[in-house]
C-alpha positions in Angstrom: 42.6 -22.8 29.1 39.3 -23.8 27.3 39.2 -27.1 25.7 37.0 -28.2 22.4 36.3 -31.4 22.7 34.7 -33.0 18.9 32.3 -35.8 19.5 29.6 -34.7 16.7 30.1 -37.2 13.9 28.2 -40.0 13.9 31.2 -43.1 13.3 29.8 -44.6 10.2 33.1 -46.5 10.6 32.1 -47.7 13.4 28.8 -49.4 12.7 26.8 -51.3 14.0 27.8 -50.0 17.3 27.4 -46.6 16.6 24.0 -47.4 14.7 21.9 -45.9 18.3 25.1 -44.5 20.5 28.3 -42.1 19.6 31.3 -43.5 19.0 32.9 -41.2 21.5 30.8 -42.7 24.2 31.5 -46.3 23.7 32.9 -48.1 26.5 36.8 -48.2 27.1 37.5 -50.1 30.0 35.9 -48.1 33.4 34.4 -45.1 31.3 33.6 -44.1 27.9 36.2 -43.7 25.3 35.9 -39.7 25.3 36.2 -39.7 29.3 39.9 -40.8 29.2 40.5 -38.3 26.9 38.4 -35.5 28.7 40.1 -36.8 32.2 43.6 -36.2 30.8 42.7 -32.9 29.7 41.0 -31.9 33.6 44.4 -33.4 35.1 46.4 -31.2 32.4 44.8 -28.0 33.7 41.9 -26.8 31.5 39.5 -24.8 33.5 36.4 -25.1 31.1 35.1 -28.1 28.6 33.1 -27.3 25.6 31.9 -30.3 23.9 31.2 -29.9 20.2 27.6 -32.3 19.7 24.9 -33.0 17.4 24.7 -37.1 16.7 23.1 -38.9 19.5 24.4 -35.6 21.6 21.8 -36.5 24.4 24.0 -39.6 25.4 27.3 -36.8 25.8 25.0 -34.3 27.9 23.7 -37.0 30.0 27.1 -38.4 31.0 29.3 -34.7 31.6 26.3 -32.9 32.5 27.1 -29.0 33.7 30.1 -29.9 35.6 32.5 -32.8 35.1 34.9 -32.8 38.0 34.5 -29.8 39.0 35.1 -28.0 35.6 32.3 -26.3 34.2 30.9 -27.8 30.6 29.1 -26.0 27.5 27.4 -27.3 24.5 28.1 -26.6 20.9 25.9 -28.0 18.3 27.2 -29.2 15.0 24.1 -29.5 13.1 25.6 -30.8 10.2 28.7 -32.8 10.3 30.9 -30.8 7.8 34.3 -31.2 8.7 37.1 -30.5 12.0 36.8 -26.7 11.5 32.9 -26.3 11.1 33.0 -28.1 14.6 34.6 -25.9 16.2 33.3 -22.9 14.3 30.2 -24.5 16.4 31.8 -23.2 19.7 33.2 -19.9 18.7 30.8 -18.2 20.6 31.6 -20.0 23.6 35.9 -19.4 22.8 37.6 -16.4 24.7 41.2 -16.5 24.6 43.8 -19.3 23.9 42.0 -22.6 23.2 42.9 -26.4 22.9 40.7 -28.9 20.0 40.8 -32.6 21.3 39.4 -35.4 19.2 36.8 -37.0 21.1 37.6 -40.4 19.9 41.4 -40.6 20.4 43.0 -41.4 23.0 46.5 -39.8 24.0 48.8 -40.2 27.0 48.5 -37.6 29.9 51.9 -36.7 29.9 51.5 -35.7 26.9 48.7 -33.5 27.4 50.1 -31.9 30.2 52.9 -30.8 27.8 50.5 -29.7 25.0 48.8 -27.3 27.4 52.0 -25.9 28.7 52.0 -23.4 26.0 50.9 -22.9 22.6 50.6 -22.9 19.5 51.2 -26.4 19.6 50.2 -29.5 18.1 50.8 -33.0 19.3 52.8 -35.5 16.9 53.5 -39.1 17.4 56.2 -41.1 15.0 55.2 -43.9 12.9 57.0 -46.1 10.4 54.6 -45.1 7.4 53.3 -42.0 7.3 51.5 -42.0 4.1 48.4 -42.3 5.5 48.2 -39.7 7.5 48.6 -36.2 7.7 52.3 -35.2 8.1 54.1 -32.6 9.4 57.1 -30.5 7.9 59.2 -29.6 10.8 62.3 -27.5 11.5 63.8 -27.4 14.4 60.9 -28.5 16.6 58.7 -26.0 15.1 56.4 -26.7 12.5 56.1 -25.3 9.2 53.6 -26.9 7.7 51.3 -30.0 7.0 50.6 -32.6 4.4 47.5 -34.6 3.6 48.8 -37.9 2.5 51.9 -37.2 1.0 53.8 -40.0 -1.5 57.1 -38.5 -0.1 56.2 -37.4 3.4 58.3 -34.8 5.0 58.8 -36.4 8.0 57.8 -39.7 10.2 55.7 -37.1 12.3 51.9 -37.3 12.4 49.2 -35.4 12.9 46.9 -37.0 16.1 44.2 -34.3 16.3 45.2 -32.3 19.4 45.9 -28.9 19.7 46.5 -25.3 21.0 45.6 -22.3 18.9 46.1 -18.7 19.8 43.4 -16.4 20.8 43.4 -15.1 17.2 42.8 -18.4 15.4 39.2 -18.1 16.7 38.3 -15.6 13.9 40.4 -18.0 11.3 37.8 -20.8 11.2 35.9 -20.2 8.6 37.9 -21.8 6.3 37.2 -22.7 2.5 35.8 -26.4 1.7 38.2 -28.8 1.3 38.8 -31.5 -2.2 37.3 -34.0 0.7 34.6 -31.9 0.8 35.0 -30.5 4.3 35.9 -27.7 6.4 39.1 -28.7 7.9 41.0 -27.4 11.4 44.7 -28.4 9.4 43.8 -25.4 7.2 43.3 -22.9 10.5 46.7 -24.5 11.8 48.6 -23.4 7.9 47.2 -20.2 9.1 48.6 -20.1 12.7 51.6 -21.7 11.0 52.1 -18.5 8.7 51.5 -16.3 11.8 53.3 -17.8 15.0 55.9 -20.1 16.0 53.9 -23.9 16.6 55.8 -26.0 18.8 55.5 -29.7 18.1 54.4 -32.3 21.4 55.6 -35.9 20.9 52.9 -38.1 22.2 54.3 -41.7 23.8 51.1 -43.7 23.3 47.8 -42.8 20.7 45.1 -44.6 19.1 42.8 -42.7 17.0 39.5 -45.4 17.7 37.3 -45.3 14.1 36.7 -49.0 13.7 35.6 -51.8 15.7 38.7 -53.3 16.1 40.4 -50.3 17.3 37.9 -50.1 19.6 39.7 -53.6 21.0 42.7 -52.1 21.2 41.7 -49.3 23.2 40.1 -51.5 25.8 43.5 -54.0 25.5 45.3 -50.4 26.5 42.8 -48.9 29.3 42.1 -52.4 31.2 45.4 -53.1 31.1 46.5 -49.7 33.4 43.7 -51.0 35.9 44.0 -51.7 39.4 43.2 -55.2 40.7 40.2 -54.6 43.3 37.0 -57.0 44.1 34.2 -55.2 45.5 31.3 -57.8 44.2 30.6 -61.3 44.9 33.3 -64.1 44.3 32.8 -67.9 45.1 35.1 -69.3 47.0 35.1 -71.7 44.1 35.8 -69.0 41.5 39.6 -67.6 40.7 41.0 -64.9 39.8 44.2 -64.6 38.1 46.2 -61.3 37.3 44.6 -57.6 37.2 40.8 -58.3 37.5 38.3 -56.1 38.4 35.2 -57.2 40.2 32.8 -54.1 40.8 30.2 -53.7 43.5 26.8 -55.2 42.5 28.5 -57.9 40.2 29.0 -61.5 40.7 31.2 -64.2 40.1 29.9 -68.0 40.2 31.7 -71.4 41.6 34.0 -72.4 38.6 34.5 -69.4 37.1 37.9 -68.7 36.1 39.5 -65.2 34.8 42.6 -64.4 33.5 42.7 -60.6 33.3 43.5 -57.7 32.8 39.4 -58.2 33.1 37.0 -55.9 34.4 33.5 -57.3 35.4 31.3 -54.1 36.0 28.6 -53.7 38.0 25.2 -56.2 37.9 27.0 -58.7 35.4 27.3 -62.2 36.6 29.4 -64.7 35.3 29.5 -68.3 35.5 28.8 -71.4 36.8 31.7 -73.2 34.9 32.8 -69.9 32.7 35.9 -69.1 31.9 37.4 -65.7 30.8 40.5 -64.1 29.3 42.3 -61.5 28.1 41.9 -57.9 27.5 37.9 -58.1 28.4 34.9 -55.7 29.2 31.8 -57.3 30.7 29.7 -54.4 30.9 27.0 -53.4 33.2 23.9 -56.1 33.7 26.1 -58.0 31.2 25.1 -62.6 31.4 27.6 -65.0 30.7 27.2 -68.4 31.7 27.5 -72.0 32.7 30.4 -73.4 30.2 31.0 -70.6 28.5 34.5 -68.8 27.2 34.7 -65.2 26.6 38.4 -64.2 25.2 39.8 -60.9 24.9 36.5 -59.2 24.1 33.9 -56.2 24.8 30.4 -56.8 25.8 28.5 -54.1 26.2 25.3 -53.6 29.1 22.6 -56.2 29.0 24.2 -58.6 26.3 24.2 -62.7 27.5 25.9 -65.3 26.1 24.3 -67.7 28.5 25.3 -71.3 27.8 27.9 -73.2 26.5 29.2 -70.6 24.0 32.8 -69.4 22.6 33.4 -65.6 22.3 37.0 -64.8 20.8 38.1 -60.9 19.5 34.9 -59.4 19.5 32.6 -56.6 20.2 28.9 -57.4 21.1 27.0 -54.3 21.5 23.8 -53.7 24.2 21.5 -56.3 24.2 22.3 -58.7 22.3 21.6 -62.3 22.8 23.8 -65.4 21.6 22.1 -68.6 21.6 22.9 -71.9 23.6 26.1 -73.4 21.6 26.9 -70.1 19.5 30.3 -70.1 18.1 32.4 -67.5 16.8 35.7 -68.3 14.9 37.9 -65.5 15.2 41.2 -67.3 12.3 41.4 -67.7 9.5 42.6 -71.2 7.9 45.1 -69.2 5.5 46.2 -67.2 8.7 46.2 -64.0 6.8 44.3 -60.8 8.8 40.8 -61.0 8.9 38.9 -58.1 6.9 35.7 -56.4 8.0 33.5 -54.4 6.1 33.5 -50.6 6.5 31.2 -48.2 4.7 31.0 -51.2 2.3 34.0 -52.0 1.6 36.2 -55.2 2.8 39.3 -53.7 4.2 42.0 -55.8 6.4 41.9 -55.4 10.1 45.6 -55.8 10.5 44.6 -58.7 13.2 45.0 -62.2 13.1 42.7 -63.0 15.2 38.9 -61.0 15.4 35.7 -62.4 15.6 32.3 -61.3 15.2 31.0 -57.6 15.7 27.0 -57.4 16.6 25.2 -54.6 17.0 22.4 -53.9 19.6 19.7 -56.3 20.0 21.7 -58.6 17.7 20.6 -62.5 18.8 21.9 -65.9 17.5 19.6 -69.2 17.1 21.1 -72.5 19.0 24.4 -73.7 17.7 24.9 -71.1 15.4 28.5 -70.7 14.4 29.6 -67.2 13.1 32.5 -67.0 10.5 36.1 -64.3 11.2 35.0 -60.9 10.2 30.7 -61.0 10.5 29.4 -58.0 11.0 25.6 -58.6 12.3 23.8 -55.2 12.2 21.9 -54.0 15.0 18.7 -56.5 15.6 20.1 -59.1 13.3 19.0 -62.8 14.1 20.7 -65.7 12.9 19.0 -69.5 12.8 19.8 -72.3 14.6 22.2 -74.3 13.5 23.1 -72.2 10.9 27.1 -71.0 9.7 27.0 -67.4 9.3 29.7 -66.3 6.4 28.3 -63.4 5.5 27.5 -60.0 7.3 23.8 -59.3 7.9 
């Protein structure tokens, strides 16, 4: 079976970290979000990838090249971003028979993968509480019969989490009419496939579609958490290590240093003297933290340092950025209600009680800077010393 994968759109959500990188290619524990994804689909059986590109689409082609574990990988370009369908519309040349359409940007239990591909139509589905924000499927007997943007009296708990296997003949269904939102969009292919075949529904376990920052903390609480303790780089003596930690070749861990994991230290970072580290964290490649310094459930991406004496609680620091000596970032607020963040301009609640401070590349703090619940500090973004930053720059 081909598989689609859609990592095109640029994740204005996402910003700043997406300002220079996709979003599907941000780091998720070991790998980049889109490999786990892509990885579940190889270990489900597909026997060709066809990525669907155009933002930043050098960074995909780099990383899955010609061949990714020994499947073989084509390029569709989406030159403009115009909604689910018009992507894959982008790789009907490249489509032959039966095909699946992945979201680059979720991420979805195998198992459940390996069921989707076992035969289509099918679509995978995953039960929440409130499904009036999502789109919804009407279902009757396991088979689906339809789909529902948004609905005020959804037809079931049932939603939509972008994966799926059309028939052969959807590939001349795709060009589909624009959308109210504006788009071209794949749920209007499916109402066609619906019309036309029986569409068995998939029940995914675990999924986390990953569109803002914080979600992109959640992915990494999930994928560090399934990682194997192993230590390949260099620990003190003096250093411990408690729980699922990772320690890759070429990193290195000083005297004092102590981390709590799951915690996975990649390759060329060095941590410590004196630091201490917790929870669900990412210190990426070439990544600096050191003497005195506490790092708490948190992604840093390659090349960032927060190099003395500095708290680091809920966040995501993009590449190369820089926090001054005595930087710290509060991650509560005093009425203990969620912190917001701004997306596409707007404040919207995280759902989090705790989150901290998300900076994009290049982003650097003056000495003793302290960073308010909820900053977003856009990519290159300096901050004075001394000063309290309440207010996203």
């Amino acid at each position: 079976m081909q598989a689609v994968i859609l990592a095109a759109g640029e994740g204005t959500r996402m910003r700043p970290l997406t300002e220079s990188l996709p979003k599907p290619m941000l780091p998720v524990a070991d790998r980049p979000l889109a490999a786990h994804t892509v990885d579940a689909a190889v270990a489900a059986g597909v026997d060709e990838l066809i990525f669907v590109v155009g933002y930043e689409q050098a960074v995909v082609r780099d990383h899955f090249g010609d061949s990714y574990r020994g499947v073989p990988v084509s390029y569709a370009v989406q030159e403009e971003q115009l909604g689910t369908a018009h992507a894959v519309q982008a790789a009907e040349d490249h489509l032959d028979g039966e095909f699946a359409v992945l979201n680059g940007d979720d991420l979805y239990d195998p198992a459940a993968l390996s069921d989707l591909f076992s035969g289509g139509p099918a679509v995978g589905t995953y039960e929440v509480s409130d499904p009036t924000p999502y789109g919804v499927f009407a279902v009757e007997d396991g088979t689906v019969t339809g789909i529902v943007e948004k609905p005020a009296d959804p037809p079931s708990n049932l939603i939509n989490v972008g994966a799926y296997v059309f028939p052969a003949e959807a590939r001349a269904w795709l060009d589909v009419p624009m959308s109210e939102r504006g788009e071209h969009e794949i749920t209007d292919v499916l109402e066609r496939v619906v019309d036309e075949f029986a569409v068995r529904t998939v029940g995914v376990d675990r999924w986390l579609g990953v569109g803002r920052p914080w979600e992109l903390l959640e992915a990494n609480e999930w994928k560090l958490d399934e990682l194997d303790p192993a230590v390949r780089g260099d620990v003190s003596d003096d250093a411990e290590l408690r729980g699922p930690v990772v320690v890759e070749a070429g990193a290195t861990v000083e005297p004092g240093v102590v981390i709590e994991g799951p915690a996975l230290i990649r390759s060329g970072a060095d941590v410590g003297p004196n630091a201490y580290v917790r929870g669900a964290t990412l210190l990426g490649e070439d990544v600096h933290v050191g003497n005195g310094v506490e790092i708490k459930n948190s992604v840093l991406m390659r090349g960032t340092n927060v190099p003395h004496l500095s708290y680091v609680g809920d966040s995501v620091l993009g590449r190369d950025v820089n926090f001054g000596a005595g930087t710290q970032v509060a991650n509560l607020r005093h009425d203990d209600r969620p912190v917001e963040f701004t997306v596409k301009g707007e404040r919207v609640s995280t759902g989090r009680r705790k989150f901290g401070v998300v900076a994009g590349d290049g982003a650097k703090t003056g000495i003793n800077s302290s960073v308010y619940p909820g900053v977003k500090l856009s990519a290159g973004a300096t901050t004075k010393p001394g000063e309290a930053v309440d207010r996203d720059r």
